[in-house]
ZAZA-490348 format. One line per 5 residues: number of its first residue (from 1); for each residue x, y, z of N, C-alpha, C, CB. Coordinates in pm, whole numbers, plus 50000, padded with zeros to 5 digits. Glycine has a CB too. Layout:
<atoms>
NUM	X/Y/Z/X/Y/Z/X/Y/Z/X/Y/Z | ...
</atoms>
This chain:
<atoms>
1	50084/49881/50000/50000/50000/50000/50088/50125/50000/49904/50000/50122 | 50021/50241/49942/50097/50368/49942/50181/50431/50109/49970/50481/49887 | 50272/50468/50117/50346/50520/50195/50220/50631/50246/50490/50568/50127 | 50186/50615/50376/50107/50727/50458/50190/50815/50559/49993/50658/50543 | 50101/50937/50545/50163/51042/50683/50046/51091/50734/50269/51188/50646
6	49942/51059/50857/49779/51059/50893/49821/51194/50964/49692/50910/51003 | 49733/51298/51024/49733/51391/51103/49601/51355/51150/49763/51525/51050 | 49619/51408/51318/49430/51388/51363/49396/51272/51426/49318/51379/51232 | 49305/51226/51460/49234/51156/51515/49060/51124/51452/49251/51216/51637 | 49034/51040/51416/48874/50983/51353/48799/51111/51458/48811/50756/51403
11	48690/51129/51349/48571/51283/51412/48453/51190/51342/48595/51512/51317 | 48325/51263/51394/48248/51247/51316/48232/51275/51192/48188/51272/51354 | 48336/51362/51139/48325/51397/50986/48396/51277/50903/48405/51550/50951 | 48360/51253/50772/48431/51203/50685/48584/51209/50710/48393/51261/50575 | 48638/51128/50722/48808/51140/50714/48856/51237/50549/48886/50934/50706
16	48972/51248/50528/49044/51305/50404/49163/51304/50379/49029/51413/50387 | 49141/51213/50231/49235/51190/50143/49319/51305/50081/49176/51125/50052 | 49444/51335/50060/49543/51398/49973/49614/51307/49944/49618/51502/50018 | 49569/51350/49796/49687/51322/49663/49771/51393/49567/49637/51267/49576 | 49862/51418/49630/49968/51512/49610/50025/51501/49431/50097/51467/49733
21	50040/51589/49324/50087/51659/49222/50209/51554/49189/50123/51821/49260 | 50271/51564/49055/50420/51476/49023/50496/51587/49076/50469/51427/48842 | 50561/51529/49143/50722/51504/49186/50688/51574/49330/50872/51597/49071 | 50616/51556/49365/50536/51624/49498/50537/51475/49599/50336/51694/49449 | 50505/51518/49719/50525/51403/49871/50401/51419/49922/50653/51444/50012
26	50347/51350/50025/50243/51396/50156/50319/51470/50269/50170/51255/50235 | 50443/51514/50216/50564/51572/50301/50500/51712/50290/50741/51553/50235 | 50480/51763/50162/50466/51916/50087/50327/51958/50123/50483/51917/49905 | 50206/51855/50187/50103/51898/50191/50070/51913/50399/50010/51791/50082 | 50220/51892/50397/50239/51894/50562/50115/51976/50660/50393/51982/50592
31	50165/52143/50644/50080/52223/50679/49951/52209/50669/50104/52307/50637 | 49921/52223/50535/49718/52176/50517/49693/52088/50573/49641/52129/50378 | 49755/51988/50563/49685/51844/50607/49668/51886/50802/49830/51664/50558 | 49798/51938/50875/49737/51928/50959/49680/52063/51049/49805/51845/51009 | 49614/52135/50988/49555/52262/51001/49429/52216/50969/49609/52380/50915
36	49389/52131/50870/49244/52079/50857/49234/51933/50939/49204/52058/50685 | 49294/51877/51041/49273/51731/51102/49203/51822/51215/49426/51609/51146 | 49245/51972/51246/49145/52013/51330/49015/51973/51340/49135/52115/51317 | 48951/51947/51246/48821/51871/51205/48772/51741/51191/48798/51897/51111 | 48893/51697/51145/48885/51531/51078/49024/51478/51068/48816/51520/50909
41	49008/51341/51059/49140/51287/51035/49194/51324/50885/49133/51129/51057 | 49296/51344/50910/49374/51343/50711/49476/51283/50699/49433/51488/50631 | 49472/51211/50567/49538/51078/50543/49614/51129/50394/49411/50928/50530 | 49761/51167/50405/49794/51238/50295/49910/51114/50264/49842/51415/50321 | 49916/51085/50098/49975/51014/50034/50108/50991/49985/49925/51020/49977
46	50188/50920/49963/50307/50941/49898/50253/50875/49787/50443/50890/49960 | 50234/50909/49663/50168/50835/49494/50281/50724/49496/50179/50962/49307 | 50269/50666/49400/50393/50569/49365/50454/50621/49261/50362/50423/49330 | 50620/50589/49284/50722/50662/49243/50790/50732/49285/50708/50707/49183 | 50716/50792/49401/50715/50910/49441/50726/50893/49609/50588/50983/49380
51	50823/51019/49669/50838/50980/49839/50915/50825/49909/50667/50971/49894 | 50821/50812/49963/50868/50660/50031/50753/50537/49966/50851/50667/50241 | 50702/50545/49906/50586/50449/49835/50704/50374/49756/50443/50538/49721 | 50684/50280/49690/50729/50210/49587/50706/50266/49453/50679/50091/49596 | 50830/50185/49414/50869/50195/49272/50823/50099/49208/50999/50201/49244
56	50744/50155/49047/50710/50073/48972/50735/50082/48816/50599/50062/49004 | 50727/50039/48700/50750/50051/48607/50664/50108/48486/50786/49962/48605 | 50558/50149/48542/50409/50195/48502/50385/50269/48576/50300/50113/48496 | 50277/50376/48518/50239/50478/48618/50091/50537/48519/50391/50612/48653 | 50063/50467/48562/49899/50543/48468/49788/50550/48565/49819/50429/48320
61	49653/50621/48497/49592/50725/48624/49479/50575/48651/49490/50938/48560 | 49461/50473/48571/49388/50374/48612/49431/50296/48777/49402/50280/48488 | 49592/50310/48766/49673/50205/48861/49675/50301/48958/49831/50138/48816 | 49706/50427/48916/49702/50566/49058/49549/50549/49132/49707/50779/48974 | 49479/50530/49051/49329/50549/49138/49294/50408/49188/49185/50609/49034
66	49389/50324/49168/49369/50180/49232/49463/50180/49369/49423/50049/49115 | 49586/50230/49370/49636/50248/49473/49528/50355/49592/49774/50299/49425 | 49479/50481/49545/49397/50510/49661/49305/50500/49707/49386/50573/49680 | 49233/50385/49564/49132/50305/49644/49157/50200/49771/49071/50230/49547 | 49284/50181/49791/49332/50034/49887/49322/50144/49984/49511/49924/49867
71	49385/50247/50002/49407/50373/50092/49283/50371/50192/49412/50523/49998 | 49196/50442/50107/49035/50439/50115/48997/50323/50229/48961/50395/49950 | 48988/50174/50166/48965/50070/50181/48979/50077/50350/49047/49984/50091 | 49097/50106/50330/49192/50064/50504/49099/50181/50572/49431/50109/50524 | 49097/50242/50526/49048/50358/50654/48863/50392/50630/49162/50551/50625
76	48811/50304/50638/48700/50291/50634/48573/50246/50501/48697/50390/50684 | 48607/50269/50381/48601/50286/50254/48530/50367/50195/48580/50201/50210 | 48546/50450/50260/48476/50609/50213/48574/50715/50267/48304/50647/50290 | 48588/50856/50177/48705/50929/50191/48614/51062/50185/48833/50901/50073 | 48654/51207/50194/48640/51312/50119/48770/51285/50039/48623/51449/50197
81	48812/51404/49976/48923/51355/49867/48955/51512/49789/48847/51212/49735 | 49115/51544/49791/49156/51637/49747/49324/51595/49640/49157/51729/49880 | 49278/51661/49522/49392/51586/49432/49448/51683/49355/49341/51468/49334 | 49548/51726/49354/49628/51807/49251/49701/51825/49170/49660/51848/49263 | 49686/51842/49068/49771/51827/48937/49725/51663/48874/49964/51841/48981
86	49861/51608/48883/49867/51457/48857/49769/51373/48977/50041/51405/48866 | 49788/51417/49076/49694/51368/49225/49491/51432/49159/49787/51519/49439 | 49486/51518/49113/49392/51569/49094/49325/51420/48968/49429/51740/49049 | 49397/51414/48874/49349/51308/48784/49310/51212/48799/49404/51275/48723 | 49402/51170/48945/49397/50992/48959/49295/50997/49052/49546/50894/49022
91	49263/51137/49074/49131/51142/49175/48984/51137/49109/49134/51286/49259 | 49040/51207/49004/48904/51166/48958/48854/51029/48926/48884/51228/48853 | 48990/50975/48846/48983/50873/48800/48940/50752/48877/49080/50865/48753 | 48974/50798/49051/48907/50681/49135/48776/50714/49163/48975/50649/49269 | 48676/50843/49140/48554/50883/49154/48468/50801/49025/48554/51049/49154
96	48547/50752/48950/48466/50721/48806/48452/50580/48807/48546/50768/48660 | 48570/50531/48879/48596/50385/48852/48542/50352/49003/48773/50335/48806 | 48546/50384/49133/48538/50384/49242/48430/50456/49308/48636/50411/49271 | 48310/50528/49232/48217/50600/49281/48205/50584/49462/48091/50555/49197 | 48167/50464/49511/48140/50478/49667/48268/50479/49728/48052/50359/49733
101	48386/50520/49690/48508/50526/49741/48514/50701/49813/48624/50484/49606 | 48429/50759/49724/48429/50945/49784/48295/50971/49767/48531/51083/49682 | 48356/51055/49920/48217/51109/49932/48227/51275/49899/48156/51076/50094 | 48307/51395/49888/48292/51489/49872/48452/51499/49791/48241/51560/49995 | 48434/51557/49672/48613/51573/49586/48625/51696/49543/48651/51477/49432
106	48781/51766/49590/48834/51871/49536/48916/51853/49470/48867/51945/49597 | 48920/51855/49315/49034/51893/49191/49076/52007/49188/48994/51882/49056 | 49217/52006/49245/49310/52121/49249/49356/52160/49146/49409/52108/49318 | 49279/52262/49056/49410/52296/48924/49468/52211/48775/49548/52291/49006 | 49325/52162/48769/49358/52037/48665/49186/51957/48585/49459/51890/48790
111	49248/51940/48471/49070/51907/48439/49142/51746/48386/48951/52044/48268 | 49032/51655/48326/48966/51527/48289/49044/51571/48145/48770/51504/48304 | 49176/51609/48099/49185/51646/47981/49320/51621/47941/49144/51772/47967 | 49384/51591/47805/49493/51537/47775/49572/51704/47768/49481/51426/47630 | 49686/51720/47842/49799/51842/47808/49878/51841/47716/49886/51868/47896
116	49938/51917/47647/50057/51927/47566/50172/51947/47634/50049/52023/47477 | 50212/52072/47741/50309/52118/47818/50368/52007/47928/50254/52240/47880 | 50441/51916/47847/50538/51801/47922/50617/51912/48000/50652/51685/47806 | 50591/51817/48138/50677/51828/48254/50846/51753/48289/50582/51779/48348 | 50863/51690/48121/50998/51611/48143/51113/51737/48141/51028/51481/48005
121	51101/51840/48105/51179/51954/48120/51267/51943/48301/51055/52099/48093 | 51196/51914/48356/51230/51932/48548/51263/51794/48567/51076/51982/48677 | 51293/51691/48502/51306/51547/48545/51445/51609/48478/51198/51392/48484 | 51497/51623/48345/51609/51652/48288/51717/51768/48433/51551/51737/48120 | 51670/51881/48464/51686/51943/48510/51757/51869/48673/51577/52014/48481
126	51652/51775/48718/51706/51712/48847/51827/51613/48793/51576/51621/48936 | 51822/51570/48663/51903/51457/48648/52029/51529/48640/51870/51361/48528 | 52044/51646/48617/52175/51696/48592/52233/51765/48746/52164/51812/48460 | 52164/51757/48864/52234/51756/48979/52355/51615/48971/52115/51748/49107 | 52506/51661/49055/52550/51579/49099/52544/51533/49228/52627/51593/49069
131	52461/51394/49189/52436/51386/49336/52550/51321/49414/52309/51308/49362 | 52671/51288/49354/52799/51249/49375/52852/51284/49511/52877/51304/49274 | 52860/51440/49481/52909/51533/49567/52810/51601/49702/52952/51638/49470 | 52674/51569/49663/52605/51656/49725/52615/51660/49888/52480/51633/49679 | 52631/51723/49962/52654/51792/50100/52517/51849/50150/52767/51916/50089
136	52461/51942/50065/52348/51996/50148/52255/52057/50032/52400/52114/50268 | 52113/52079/50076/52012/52078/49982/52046/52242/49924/51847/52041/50057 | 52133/52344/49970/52140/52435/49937/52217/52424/49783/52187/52500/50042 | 52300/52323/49760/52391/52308/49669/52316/52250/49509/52499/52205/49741 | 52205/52170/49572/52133/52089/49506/52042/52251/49432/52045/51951/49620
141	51984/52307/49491/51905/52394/49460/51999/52535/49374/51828/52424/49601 | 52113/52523/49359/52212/52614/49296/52265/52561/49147/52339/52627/49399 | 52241/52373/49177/52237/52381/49026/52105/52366/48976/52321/52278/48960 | 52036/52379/49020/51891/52330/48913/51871/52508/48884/51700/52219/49024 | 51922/52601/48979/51890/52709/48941/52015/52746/48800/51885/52803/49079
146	52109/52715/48797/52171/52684/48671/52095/52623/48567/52274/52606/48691 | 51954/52521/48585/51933/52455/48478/51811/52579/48457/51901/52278/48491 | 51821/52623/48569/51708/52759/48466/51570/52716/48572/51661/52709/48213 | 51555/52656/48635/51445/52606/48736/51426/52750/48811/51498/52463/48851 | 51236/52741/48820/51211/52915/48891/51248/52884/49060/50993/52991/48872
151	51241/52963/49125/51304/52969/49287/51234/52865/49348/51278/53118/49380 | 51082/52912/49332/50979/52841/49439/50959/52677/49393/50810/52929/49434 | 51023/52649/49295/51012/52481/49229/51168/52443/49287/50993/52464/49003 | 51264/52490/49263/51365/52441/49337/51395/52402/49510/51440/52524/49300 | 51304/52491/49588/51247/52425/49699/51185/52322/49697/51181/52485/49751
156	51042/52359/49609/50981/52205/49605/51030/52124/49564/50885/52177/49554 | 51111/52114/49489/51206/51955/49446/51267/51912/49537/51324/51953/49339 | 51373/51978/49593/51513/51943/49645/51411/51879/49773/51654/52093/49677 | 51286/51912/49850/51206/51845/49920/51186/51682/49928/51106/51901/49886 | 51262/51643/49792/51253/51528/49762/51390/51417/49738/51176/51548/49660
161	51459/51487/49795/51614/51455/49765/51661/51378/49929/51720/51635/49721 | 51723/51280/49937/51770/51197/50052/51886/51222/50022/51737/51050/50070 | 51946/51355/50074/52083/51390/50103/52180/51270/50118/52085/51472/50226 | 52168/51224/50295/52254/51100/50358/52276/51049/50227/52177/50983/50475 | 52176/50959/50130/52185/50849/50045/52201/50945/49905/52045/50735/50058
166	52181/51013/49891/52242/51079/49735/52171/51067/49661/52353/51032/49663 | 52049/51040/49700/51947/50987/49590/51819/51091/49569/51886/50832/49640 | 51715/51064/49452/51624/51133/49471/51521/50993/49534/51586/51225/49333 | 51406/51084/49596/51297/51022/49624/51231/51002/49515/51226/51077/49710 | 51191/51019/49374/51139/51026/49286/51182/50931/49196/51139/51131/49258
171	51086/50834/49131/51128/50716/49042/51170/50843/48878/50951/50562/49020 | 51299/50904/48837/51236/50992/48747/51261/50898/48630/51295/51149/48737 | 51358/50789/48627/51346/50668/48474/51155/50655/48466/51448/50437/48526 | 51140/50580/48551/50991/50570/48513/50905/50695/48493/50924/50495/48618 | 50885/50783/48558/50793/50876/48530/50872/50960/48407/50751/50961/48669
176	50951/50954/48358/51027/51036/48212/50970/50958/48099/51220/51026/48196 | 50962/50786/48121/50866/50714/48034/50788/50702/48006/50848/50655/48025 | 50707/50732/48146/50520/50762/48159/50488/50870/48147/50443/50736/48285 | 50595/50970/48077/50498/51096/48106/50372/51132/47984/50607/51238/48117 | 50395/51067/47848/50247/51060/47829/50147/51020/47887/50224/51018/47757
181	50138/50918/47975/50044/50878/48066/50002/51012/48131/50098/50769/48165 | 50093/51034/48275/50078/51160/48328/49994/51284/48236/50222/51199/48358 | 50023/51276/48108/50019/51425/48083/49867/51392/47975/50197/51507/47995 | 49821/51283/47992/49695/51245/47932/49556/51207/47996/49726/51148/47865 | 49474/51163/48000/49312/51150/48080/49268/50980/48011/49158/51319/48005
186	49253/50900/48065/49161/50745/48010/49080/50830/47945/49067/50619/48133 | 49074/50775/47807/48915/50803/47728/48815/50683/47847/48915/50728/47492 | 48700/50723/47890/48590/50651/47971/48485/50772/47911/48615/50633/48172 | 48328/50639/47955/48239/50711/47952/48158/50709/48102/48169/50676/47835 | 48276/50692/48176/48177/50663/48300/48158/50862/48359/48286/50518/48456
191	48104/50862/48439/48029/50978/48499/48014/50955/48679/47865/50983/48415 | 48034/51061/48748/47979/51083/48888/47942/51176/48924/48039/51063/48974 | 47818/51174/49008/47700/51294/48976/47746/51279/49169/47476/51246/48875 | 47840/51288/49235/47821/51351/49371/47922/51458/49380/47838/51248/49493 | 47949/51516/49470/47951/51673/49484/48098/51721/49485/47877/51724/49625
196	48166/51798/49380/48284/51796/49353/48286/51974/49312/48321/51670/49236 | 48397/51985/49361/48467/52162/49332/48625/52130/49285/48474/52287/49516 | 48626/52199/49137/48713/52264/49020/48797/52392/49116/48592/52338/48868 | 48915/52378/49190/48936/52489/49203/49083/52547/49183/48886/52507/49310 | 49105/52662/49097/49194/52644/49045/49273/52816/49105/49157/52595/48887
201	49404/52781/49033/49488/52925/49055/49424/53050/48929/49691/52886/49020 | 49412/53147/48957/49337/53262/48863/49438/53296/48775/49279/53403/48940 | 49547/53261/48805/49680/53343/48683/49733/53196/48623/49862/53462/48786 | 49652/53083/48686/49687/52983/48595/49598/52893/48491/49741/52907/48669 | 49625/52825/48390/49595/52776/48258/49568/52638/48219/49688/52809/48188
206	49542/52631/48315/49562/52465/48392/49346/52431/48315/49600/52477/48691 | 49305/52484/48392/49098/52486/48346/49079/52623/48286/48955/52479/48516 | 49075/52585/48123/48998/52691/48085/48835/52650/48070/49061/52743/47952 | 48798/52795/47984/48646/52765/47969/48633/52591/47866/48565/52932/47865 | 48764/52598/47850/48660/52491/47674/48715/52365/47734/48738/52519/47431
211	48771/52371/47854/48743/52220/47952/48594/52225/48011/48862/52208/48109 | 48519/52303/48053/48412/52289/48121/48276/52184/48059/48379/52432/48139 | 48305/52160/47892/48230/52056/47863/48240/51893/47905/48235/52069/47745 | 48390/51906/47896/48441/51729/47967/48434/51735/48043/48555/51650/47972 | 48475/51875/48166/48453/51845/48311/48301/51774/48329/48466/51994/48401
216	48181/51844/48267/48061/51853/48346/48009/51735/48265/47972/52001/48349 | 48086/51700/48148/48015/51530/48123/48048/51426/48171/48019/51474/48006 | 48187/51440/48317/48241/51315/48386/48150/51338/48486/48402/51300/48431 | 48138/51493/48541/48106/51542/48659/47975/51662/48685/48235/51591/48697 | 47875/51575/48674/47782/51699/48616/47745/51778/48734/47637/51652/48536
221	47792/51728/48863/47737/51820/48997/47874/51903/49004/47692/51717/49168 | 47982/51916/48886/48052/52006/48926/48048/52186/48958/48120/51973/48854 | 48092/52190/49040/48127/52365/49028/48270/52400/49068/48027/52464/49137 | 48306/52535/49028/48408/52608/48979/48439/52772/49080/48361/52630/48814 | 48561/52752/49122/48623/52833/49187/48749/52888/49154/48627/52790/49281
226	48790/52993/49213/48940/53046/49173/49003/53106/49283/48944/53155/49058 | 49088/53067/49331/49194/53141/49451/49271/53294/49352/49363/52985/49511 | 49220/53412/49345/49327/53477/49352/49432/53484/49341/49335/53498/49397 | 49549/53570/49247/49686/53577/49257/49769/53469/49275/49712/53650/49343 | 49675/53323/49231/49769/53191/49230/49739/53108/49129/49762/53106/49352
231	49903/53091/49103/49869/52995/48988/49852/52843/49010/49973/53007/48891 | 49928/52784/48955/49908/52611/48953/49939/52543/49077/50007/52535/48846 | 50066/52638/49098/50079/52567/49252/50004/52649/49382/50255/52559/49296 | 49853/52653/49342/49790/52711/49438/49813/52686/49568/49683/52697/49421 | 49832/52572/49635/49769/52561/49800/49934/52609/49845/49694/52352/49876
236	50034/52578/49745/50149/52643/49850/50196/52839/49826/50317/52529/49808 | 50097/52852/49671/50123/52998/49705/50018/53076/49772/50154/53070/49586 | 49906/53002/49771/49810/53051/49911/49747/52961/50009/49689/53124/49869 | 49854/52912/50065/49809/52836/50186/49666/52818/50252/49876/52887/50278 | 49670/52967/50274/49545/53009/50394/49429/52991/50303/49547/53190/50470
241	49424/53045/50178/49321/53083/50097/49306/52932/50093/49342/53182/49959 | 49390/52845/50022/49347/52663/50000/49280/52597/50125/49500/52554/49973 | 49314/52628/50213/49266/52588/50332/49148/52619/50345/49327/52626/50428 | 49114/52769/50351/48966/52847/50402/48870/52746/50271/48964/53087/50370 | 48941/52767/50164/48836/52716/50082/48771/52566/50099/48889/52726/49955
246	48886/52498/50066/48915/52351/50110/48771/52321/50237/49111/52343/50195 | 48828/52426/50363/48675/52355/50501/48570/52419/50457/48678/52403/50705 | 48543/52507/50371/48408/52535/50358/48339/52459/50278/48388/52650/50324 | 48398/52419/50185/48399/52317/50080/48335/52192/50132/48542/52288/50030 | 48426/52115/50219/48411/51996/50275/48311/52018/50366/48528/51941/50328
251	48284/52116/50426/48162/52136/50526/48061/52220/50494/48199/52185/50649 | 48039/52218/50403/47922/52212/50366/47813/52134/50319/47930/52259/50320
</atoms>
């Protein structure tokens, strides 16, 4: 089963799932996760490939939404459920294939839709750290800023780096292979009509309008939100705002 990090204690509310973005941890969703166990338990993920989960040789959003269905399973078999980016897909993808697996879902920043803008650019970028030499994450983050990597992504990476062992946490052979997978949607005609919020960064490009037809033919009880002054990596460039939204969301 996927590598867990729980915050909280069981409430009467629904427990909640996070499924953290590529090349992202349940490390990075630290803060949220336990700022909202105030309420409920939260059960945040390491995906596979990725963190301390296992390595595999495949990575598609059918096998992602099968891993957090086992997740699910263990902890009662019903979730709320928050997924972003790549986590956002395989979330849906377990709402379609897994309907009684969630009971309330937030898609962070990402629609039911195949991308063009490959993310193997930042797998290249980490591969050219030496991790030979590496001493400290400051060093690590000086060359990726050489490879041209923006500030606030070179934090989030190097987040993923096991100094002691020289290694990354990140399978990147496999996910450099899968990244058409990643960067595509299962053609399905399945559909789930329970209660789901689209919510995305306002300066980002991630859901436009001419996704809103596939969204609302997987998801016809969907609706649509925007955090302000954030783009893709919404919940870490507005914390508070992902959060406020996030419990009103879920509690309602």
């Amino acid at each position: 089963m996927l590598n867990t990090i729980t915050h909280g204690t069981a409430t009467d509310k629904p427990p909640l799932l996070i499924a953290h973005g590529l090349y992202g941890s349940a490390r990075n969703w630290g803060v949220i996760a336990k700022r909202l166990s105030d309420e409920r338990q939260v059960v945040a993920v390491d995906m596979r490939n990725h963190g301390h989960s296992d390595w595999t040789q495949t990575h598609s959003y059918p096998e992602l939404a099968e891993d957090l269905a086992e997740v699910i399973a263990a902890h009662g078999g019903t979730m709320d459920v928050i997924g972003h980016s790549m986590g956002g897909k395989a979330s849906m993808m377990l709402a379609l294939n897994h309907a009684r697996c969630v009971n309330r879902l937030l898609v962070a920043d990402i629609a039911p839709v195949a991308y063009t803008h490959s993310q193997i650019q930042f797998i290249e970028a980490m591969h050219s750290i030496d991790l030979a030499t590496l001493e400290r994450r400051s060093q690590a983050e000086a060359q990726l800023a050489e490879a041209g990597v923006d500030p606030a992504l070179r934090s989030f990476f190097t987040q993923s780096l096991d100094i002691p062992n020289r290694r990354w946490r990140l399978n990147l052979d496999t996910l450099a292979d899968q990244m058409p997978n990643v960067m595509s949607f299962p053609q399905t005609d399945a559909s789930w009509d329970g209660t789901v919020l689209f919510l995305s960064g306002a300066t980002s490009d991630y859901v436009r309008p001419e996704h809103r037809g596939e969204i609302r033919a997987r998801f016809p009880q969907a609706r649509f939100a925007k955090i302000p002054g954030a783009g893709h990596w919404l919940h870490a460039e507005k914390p508070r705002e992902f959060e406020a939204t996030a419990r009103a969301f879920l509690n309602a």
